[in-house]
LUMBA-363681 format. One line per 2 residues: number of its first residue (from 1); for each residue y, z, x of C-alpha. Coordinates in steps of 0.1 Angstrom, whole numbers. Layout:
NUM	Y:Z:X; ... .
REM end
This chain:
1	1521:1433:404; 1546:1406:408 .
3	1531:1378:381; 1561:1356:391 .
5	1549:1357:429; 1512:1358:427 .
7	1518:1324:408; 1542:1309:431 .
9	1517:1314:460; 1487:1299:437 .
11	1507:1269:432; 1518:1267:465 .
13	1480:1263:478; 1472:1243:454 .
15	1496:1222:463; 1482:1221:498 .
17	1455:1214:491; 1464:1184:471 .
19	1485:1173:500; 1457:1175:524 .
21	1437:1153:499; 1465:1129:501 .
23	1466:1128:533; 1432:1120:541 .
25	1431:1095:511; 1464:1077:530 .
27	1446:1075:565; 1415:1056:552 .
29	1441:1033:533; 1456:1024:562 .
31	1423:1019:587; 1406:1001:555 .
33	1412:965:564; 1400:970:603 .
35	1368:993:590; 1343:961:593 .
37	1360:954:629; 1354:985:643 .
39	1318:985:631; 1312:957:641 .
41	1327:968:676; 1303:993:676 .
43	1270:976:666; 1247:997:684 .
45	1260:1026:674; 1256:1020:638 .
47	1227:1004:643; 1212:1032:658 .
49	1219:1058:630; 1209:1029:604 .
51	1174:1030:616; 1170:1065:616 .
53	1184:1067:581; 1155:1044:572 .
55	1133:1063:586; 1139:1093:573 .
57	1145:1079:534; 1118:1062:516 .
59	1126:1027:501; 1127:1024:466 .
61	1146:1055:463; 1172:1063:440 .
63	1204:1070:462; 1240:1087:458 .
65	1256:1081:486; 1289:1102:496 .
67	1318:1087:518; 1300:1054:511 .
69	1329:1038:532; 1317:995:531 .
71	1285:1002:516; 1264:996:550 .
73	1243:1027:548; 1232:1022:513 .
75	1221:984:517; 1201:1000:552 .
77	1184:1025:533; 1171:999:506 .
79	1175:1018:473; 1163:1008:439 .
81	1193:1023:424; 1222:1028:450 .
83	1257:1045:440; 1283:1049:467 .
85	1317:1075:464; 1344:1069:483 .
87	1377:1082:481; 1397:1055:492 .
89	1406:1026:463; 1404:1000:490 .
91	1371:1005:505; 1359:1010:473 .
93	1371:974:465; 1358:961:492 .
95	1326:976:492; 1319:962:457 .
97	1330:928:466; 1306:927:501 .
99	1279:943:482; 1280:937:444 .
101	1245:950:435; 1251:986:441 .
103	1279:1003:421; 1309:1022:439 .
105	1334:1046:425; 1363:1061:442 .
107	1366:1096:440; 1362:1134:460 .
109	1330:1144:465; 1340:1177:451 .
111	1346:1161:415; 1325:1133:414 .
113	1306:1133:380; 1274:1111:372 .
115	1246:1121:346; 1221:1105:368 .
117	1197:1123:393; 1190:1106:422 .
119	1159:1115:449; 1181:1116:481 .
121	1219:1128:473; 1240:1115:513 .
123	1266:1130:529; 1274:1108:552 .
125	1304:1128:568; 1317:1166:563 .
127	1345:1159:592; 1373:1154:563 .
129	1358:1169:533; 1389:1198:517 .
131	1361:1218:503; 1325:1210:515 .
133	1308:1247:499; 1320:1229:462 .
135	1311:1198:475; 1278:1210:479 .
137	1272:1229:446; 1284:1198:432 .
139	1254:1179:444; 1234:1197:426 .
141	1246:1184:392; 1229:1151:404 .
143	1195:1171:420; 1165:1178:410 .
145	1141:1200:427; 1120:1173:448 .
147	1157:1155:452; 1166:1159:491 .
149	1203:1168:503; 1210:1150:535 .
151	1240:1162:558; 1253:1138:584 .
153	1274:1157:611; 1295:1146:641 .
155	1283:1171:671; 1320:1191:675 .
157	1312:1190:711; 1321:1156:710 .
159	1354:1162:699; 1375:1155:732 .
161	1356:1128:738; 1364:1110:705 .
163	1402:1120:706; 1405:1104:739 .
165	1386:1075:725; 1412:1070:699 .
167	1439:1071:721; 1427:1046:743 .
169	1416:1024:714; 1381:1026:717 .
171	1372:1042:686; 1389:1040:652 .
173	1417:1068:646; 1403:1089:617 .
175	1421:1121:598; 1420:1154:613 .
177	1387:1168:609; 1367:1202:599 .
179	1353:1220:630; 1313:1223:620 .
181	1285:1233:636; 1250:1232:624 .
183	1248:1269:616; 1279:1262:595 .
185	1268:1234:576; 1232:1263:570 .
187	1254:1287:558; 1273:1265:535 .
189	1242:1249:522; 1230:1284:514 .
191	1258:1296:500; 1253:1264:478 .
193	1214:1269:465; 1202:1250:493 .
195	1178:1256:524; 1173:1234:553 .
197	1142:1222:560; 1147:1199:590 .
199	1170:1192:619; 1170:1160:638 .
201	1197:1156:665; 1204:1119:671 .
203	1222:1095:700; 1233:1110:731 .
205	1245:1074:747; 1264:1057:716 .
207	1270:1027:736; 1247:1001:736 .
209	1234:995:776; 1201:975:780 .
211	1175:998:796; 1200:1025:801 .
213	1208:1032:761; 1171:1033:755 .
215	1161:1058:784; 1187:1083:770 .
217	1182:1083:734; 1148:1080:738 .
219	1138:1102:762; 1168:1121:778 .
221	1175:1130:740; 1140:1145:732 .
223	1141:1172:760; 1147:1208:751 .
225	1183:1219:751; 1195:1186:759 .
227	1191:1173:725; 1215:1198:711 .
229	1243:1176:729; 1235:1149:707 .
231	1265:1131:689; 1249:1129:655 .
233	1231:1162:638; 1213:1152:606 .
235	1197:1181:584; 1179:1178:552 .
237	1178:1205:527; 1162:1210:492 .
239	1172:1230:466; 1164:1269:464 .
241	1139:1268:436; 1124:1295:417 .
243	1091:1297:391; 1111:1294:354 .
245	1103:1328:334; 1072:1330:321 .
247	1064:1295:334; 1027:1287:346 .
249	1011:1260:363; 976:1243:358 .
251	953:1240:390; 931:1218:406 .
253	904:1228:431; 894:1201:450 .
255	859:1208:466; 846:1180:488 .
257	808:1190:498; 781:1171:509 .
259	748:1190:511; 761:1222:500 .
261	736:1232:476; 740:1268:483 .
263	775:1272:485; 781:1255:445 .
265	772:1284:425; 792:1311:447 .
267	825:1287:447; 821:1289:410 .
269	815:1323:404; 839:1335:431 .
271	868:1308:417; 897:1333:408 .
273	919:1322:377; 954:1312:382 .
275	990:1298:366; 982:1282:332 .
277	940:1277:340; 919:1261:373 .
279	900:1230:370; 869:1229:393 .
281	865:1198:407; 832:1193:431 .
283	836:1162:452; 797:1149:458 .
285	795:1129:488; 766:1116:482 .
287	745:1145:490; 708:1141:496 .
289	699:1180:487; 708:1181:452 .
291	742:1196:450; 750:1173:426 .
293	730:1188:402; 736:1225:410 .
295	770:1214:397; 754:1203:367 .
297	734:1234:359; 766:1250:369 .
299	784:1235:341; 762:1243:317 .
301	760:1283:330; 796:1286:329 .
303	811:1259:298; 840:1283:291 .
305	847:1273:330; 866:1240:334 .
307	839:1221:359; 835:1186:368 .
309	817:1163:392; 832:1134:409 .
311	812:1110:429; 823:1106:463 .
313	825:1077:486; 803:1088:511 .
315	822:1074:542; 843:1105:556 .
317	858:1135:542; 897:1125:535 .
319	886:1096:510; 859:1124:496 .
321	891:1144:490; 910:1117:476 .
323	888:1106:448; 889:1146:442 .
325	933:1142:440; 928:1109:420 .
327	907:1124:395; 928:1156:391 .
329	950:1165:362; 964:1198:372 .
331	1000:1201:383; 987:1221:416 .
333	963:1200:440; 944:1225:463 .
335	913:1220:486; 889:1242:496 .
337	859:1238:515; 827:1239:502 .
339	817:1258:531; 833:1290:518 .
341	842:1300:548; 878:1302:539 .
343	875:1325:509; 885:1313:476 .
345	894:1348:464; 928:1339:488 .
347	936:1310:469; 962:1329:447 .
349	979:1336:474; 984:1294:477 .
351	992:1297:441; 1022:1323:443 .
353	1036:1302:473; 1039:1271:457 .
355	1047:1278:423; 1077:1306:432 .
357	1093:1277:453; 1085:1290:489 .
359	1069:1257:499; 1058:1227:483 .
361	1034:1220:512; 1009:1249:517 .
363	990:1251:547; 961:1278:555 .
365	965:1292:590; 925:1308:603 .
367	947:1320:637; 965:1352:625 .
369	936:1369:612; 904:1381:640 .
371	872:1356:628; 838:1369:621 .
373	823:1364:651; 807:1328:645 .
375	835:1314:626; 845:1292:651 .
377	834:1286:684; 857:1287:714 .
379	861:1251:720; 868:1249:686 .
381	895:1279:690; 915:1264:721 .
383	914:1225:705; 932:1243:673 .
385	957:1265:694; 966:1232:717 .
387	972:1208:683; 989:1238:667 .
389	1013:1233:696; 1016:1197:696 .
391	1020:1196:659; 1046:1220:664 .
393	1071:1197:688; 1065:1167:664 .
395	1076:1182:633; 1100:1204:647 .
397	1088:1236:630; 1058:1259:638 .
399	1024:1252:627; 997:1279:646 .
401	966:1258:625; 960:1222:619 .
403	926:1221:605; 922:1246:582 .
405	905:1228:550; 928:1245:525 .
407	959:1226:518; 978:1229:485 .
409	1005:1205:473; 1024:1194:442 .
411	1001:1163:417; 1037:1147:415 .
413	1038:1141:456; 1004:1131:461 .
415	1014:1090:451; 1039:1095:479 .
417	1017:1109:504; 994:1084:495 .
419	1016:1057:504; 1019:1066:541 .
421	977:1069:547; 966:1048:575 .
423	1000:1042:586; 997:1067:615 .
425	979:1043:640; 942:1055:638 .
427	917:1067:609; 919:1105:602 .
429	880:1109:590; 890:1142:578 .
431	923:1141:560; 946:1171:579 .
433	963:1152:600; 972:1121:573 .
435	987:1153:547; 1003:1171:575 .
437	1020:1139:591; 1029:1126:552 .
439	1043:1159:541; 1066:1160:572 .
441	1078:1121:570; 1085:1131:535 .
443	1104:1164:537; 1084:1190:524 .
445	1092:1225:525; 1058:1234:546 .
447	1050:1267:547; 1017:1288:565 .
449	998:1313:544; 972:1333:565 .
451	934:1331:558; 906:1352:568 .
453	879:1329:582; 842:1334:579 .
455	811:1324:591; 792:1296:573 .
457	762:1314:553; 745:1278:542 .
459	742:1247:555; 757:1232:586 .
461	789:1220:602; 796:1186:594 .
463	824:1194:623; 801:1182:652 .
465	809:1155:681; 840:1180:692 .
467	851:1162:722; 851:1126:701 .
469	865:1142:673; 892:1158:695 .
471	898:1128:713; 906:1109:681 .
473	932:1141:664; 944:1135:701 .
475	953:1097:695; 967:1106:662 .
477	992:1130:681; 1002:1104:701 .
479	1006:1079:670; 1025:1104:657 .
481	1050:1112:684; 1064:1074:686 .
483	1067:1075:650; 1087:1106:648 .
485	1102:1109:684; 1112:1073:693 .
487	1131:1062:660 .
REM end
């Protein structure tokens, strides 16, 4: 082997590389001192993609923000703690004097080092990045594993379009950029330890028109197939995470029940053990047939079992089940019925998909397994296949079972799910809906694990008033498609 040549060539794209940097560090010198015009030019536009920023990233948030340009993203997103990296020196210094209580620093995104870890890490543009895949794995030095990666892309489609723009002066001339496509970006962010959870596909009319600009970007956009013509494609991904070695996690059951006298002693003695130990917790609703104190004798059968009583509300089910998360200690949150009629001997299964990293949103699904033959009555069956649907077009990602009780989630996101109940336009008197919509607005990996559904052996529904009850999940849908359609 020729030592001599193999290290000529090395150097030689190295040295390419360095040039490119250079060059793309030279042509946001030179367009530095007209950035403010041109944004400025292009209000709408910007404004546009600011909102949906917002939207998307909780306020309060610790931010890194990556081609951070004048700072305008971060001071729209609110952060509590906002750090912007930019490689040119002059936006930098401009950035810091127009917004002085976020810090910049000029630098590659490829290099940038920080010993902080921030919940949502920005790229706000791949177009000119030398080498995104490094970019990536960089991002996760600053990561943790509820941190969320999010990927602002041009549409490449768009690319004639914006040349001619720049010739004719209608848009600000801008380095040569990367071709990208979303399954790119996927495949980068994979190669990176990184999976996508969401797409959103944003803007097809960047200029601002009254009546016109709102018709289609908020309704031409939305359709099927046309949306992939958008200009902006946003995706947010989360880190690939796996259960440490010989790592466990504690459990808590959260049992709402209101006269289920009958079912207590078989969710006890049926309760499967799992991670690091379960905690039983039965949710009293204020019960008038003494299942309050079948969980007392119950805790005195079984004291080597981790049992306790929390009294309930008595106003609806979801704030039953949220006295239950508030009293919790476990890392793991799960519900399951008192009814039984999901089986708690499946509740491992929950286990195993949250713990290994699969999901951190678990969500039973009763519609892949056949029912016993009263599980569910027919109305019952079409109203769950129809919001299944639904569900499915607002959160862009298949759901086939909205209802099922059993829900699992991480302790540490339940003060952030929290904080969006009630905000969904109507009161959800059973609590799917409110985690489903709140898991969604804040990114979860959601995930479906399949349940066998039986019938009820004690007690009765406390499902009853169908059409009411459906009429109100249907005015939650439609709460819930202006809040995540028409951003």
């Amino acid at each position: 082997m020729n030592t001599e040549k193999t290290k000529t060539e090395s150097n030689w794209a190295l040295e390419y590389l360095k040039s490119r940097r250079a060059y793309v560090r030279e042509s946001y010198e030179k367009i530095a001192p007209v950035r403010e015009k041109w944004i400025k030019k292009n209000r709408y536009f910007y404004n546009k993609l600011s909102s949906f920023l917002k939207f998307i990233i909780e306020p309060g948030k610790r931010v890194l923000l990556f081609r951070s340009e004048l700072g305008q993203i971060l001071e729209n997103v609110e952060p509590s703690t906002g750090v912007g990296v930019e490689v040119c020196q002059k936006m930098v210094a401009m950035a810091k004097e127009k917004r002085p209580q976020f810090r910049f620093e000029c630098a590659d995104p490829e290099s940038y080092s920080d010993p902080e870890k921030y919940d949502y890490v920005i790229f706000y543009s791949l177009g000119d990045i030398i080498d995104i895949e490094k970019a990536f794995l960089n991002a996760r030095n600053f990561s943790t594993p509820s941190t969320r990666l999010i990927v602002i892309n041009y549409n490449y489609l768009w690319r004639p379009l914006n040349v001619l723009a720049e010739k004719i002066g209608w848009k600000v001339p801008q380095p040569t950029q990367n071709w990208l496509n979303i399954p790119v970006i996927e495949n980068m962010l994979h190669l990176a330890g990184y999976e996508v959870i969401k797409q959103y596909h944003q803007i097809l009319f960047p200029v601002g028109i009254p009546a016109v600009s709102w018709f289609m970007n908020g309704v031409v956009a939305r359709l099927p197939f046309i949306k992939n013509l958008c200009f902006i494609q946003i995706l947010v991904a989360g880190e690939m995470t796996k259960k440490p070695e010989g790592k466990d996690y504690a459990v808590s059951v959260i049992i709402p029940c209101k006269n289920e006298l009958g079912n207590v002693e078989g969710a006890v003695e049926r309760m499967p053990g799992m991670g690091a130990g379960v905690e039983i917790i039965f949710c009293d609703d204020k019960s008038t047939d003494g299942t309050a104190d079948e969980v007392r004798r119950m805790m005195k059968k079984y004291p080597e079992k981790n049992i306790r009583l929390v009294n309930g509300p008595g106003i609806c089910k979801a704030k039953n089940v949220w006295t239950g998360f508030e009293a919790a200690t476990g890392d793991i949150l799960m519900i399951l019925d008192a009814d039984l009629t999901v089986i708690p001997e499946e509740l491992p299964y929950f286990y195993d998909a949250i713990a290994d990293g699969r999901g951190e949103f678990i969500n039973g699904s009763r519609m892949i397994y056949p029912m016993q033959k009263e599980a569910m009555r027919a109305l019952n069956i079409i109203g769950n296949k129809f919001f299944g649907l639904s569900f499915s077009y607002l959160l862009g990602q298949r759901l086939t079972d909205t209802l099922c009780g059993t829900k699992v989630l991480w302790r540490r996101d339940w003060p952030r799910v929290k904080g969006l109940l009630g905000s969904w336009g109507i009161e959800d008197r059973w609590g799917d809906y409110e985690l489903i919509f709140g898991a969604a607005k804040l990114h979860l990996k959601i995930v479906e694990v399949p349940v066998h559904y039986l019938e009820r052996v004690y007690g009765e529904t406390k499902m009853t008033k169908r059409l009411t009850n459906g009429l109100v999940m249907l005015r939650m849908c439609v709460a819930a498609f202006k809040k995540f359609k028409f951003v």
